[in-house]
C-alpha positions as CSV (number, residue, x, y, z in Angstrom):
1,X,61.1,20.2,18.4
2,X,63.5,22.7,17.0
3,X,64.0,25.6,20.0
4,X,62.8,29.3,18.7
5,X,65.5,31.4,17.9
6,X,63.9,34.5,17.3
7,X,64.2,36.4,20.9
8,X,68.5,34.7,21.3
9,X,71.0,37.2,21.5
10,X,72.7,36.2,18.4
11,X,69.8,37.3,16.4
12,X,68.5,40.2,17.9
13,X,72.6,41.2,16.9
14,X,72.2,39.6,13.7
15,X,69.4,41.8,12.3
16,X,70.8,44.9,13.9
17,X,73.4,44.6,11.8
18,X,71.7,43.2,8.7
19,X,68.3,45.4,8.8
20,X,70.5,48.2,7.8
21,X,71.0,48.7,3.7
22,X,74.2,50.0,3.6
23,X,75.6,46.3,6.1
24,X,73.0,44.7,4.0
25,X,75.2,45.9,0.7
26,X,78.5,44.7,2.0
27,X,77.5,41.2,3.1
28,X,75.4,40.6,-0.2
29,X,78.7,42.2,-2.6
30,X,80.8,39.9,-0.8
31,X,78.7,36.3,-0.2
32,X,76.1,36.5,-3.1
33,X,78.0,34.0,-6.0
34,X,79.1,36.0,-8.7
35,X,76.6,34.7,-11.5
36,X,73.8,35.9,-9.1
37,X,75.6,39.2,-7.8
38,X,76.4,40.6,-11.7
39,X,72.3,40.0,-11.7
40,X,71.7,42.1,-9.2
41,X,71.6,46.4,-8.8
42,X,72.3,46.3,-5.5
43,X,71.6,49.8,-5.1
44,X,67.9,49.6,-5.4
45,X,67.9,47.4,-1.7
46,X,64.8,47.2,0.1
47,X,63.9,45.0,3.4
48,X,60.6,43.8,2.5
49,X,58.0,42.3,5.5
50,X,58.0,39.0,6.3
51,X,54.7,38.8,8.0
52,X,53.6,36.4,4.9
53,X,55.5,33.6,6.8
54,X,52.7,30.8,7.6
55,X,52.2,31.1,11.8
56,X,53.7,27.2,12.0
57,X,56.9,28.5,10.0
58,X,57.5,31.7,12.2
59,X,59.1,30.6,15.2
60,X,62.0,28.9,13.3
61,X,63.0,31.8,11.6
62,X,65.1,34.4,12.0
63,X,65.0,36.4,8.5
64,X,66.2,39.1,6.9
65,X,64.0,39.7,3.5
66,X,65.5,41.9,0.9
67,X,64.8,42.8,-2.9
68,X,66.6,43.8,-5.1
69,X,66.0,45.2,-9.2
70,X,67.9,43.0,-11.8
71,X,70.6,45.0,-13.4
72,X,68.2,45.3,-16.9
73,X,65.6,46.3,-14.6
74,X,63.0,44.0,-16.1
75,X,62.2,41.9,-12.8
76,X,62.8,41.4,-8.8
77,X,65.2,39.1,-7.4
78,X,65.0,38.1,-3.4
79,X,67.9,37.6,-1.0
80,X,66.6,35.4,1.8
81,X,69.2,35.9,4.6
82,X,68.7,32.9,7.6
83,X,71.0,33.3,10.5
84,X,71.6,30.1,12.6
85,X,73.6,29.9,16.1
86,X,73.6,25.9,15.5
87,X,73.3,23.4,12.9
88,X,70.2,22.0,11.9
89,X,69.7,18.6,9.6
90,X,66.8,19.8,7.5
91,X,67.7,23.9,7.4
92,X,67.6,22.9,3.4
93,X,63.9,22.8,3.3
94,X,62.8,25.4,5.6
95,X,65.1,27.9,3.5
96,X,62.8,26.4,0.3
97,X,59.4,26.6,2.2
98,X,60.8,30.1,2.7
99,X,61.6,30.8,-0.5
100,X,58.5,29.5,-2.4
101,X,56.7,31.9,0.4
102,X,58.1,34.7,-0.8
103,X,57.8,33.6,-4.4
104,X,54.0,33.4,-3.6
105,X,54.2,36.6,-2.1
106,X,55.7,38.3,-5.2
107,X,52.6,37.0,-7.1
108,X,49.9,38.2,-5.2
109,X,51.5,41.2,-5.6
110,X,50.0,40.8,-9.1
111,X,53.5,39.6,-10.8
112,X,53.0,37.4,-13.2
113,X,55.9,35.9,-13.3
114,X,57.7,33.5,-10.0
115,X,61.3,35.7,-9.4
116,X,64.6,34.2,-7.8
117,X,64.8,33.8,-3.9
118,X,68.0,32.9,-3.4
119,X,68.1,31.8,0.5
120,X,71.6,32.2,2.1
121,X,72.3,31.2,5.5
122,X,74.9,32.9,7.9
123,X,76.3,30.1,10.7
124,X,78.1,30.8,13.5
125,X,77.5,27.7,15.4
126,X,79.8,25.4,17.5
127,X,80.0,22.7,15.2
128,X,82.4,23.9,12.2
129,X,82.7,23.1,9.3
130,X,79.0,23.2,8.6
131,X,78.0,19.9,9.0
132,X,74.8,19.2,6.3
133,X,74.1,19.9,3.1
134,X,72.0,22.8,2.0
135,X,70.9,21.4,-1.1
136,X,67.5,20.7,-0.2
137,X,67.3,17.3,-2.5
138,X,69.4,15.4,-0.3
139,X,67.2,15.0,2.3
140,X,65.2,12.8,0.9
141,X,66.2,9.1,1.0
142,X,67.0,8.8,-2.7
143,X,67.8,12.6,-4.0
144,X,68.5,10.9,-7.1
145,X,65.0,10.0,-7.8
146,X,63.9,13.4,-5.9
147,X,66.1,15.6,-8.5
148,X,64.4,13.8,-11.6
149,X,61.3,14.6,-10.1
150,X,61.8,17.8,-9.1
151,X,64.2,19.5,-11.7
152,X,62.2,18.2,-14.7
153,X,58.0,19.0,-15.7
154,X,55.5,17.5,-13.7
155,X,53.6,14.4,-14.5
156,X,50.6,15.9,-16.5
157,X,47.3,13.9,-17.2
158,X,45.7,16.5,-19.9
159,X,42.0,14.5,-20.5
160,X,41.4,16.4,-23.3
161,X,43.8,14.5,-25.8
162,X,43.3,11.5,-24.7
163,X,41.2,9.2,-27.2
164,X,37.9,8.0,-25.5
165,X,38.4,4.2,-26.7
166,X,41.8,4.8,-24.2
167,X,39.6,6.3,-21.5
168,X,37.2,3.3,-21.8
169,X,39.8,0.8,-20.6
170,X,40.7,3.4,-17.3
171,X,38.4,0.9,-15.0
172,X,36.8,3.0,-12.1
173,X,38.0,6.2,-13.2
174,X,37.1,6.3,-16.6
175,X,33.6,7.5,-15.8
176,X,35.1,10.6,-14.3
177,X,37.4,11.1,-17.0
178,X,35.2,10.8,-19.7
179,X,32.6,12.9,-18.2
180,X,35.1,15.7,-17.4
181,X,36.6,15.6,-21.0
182,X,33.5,15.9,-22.6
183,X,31.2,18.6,-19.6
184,X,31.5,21.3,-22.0
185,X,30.3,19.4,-25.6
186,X,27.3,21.1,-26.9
187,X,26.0,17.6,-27.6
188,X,25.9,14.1,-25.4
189,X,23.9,12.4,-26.8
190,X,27.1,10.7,-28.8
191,X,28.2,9.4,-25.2
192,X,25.3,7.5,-24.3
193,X,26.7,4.1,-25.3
194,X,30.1,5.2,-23.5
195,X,28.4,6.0,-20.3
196,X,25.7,3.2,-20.4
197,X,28.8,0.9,-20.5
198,X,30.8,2.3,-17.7
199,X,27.8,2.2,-15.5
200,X,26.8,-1.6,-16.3
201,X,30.5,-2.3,-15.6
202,X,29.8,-1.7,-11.8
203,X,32.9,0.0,-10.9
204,X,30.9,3.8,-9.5
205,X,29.7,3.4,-6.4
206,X,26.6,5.2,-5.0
207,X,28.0,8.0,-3.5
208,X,30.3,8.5,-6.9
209,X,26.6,8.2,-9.0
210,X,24.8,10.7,-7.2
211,X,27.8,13.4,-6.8
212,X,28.5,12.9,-10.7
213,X,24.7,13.5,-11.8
214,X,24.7,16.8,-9.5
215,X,28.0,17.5,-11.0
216,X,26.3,17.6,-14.7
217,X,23.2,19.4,-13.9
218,X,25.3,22.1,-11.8
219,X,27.9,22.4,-15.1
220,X,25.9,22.7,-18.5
221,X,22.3,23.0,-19.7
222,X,20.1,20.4,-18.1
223,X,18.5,19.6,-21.2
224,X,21.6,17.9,-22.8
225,X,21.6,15.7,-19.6
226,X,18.1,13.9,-19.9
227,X,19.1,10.6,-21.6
228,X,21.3,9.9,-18.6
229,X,17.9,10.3,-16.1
């Protein structure tokens, strides 16, 4: 288990230094990359809480939270600042846990739109150079296959275009998918056949029957339902 770093000496020094705007300034003006520092007003700097941080997640960090205004002024950007007093092998990930926490954050706030966290972490540890990397994708055992499925959209399974002859052939799902595609149909009574067939196929168990009967008296008129009782 990783050792809490939140009461060490080089922390409590750390944020000292770093809960103070003006420090705060300097060290973002000098370490932030240049595409992300000509984004950012860095006179409009403010520490921002960091009670959102999930109680598991807590004791392994020791954060500085800051926003900032874009230079346009049309949006929020976050500078995520992690000190560490040693390396840690998976530091990657906790800094994105940490950043889509605040990105979550920033929406609750009523945002509608997820802003930049851009997670920087100061080292000072005994070990130098730094000795992992901090893109988070390489800690998975094939990053290749990790940054295909995490750089490009998501796998989407939209029901709603898919043609019910296809949906027919889906085995023991295709109950569920063809019920779901069509709850909100004005009219059933087309789906009979459909339905009738699925069921003689055998492939819903009990449990599946029952829950998916509830399911359609619960979601539309019950009268649309009958030929199914």
């Amino acid at each position: 288990m990783t050792e809490s770093t939140t009461s060490s000496p080089h922390d409590a020094v750390f944020k000292t230094f770093m809960f103070t705007p003006e420090t705060a300034r300097d060290f973002l003006e000098i370490h932030l990359p240049e595409p992300l520092r000509k984004l950012c007003n860095l006179q409009t700097l403010r520490l921002e809480p960091t009670s959102f941080i999930e109680k598991s997640l807590r004791a392994y960090y020791s954060d500085v939270l800051w926003s900032v205004e874009t230079s346009d002024g049309d949006g929020y950007i976050y500078c995520v600042i992690e000190h560490q007093s040693s390396a840690e092998k998976n530091m990657a990930f906790r800094l994105m846990r940490y950043a889509t926490a605040a990105m979550q954050r920033h929406l609750d706030k009523g945002y509608d739109r997820v802003p930049l966290v851009v997670p920087l972490l100061f080292y000072h540890g005994e070990t130098s150079p730094y000795p992992y990397s901090l893109n988070w994708l390489d800690e998975f055992d094939d990053p290749q296959l990790a940054r295909q499925l995490y750089t490009e959209a998501f796998p989407l399974v939209d029901i709603t275009i898919v043609p019910d002859d296809e949906i027919m052939q889906h085995r023991r799902i295709a109950l569920l998918e063809l019920i779901q595609k069509h709850i909100r149909d004005r009219d059933l009574i087309g789906m009979v056949d459909r339905i009738t067939t699925l069921l003689v196929r055998g492939f819903t168990n009990d449990s599946q029957l029952q829950t998916l009967f509830n399911y359609l008296l619960q979601c539309g008129d019950t009268s649309r339902f009958t030929p199914f009782y």
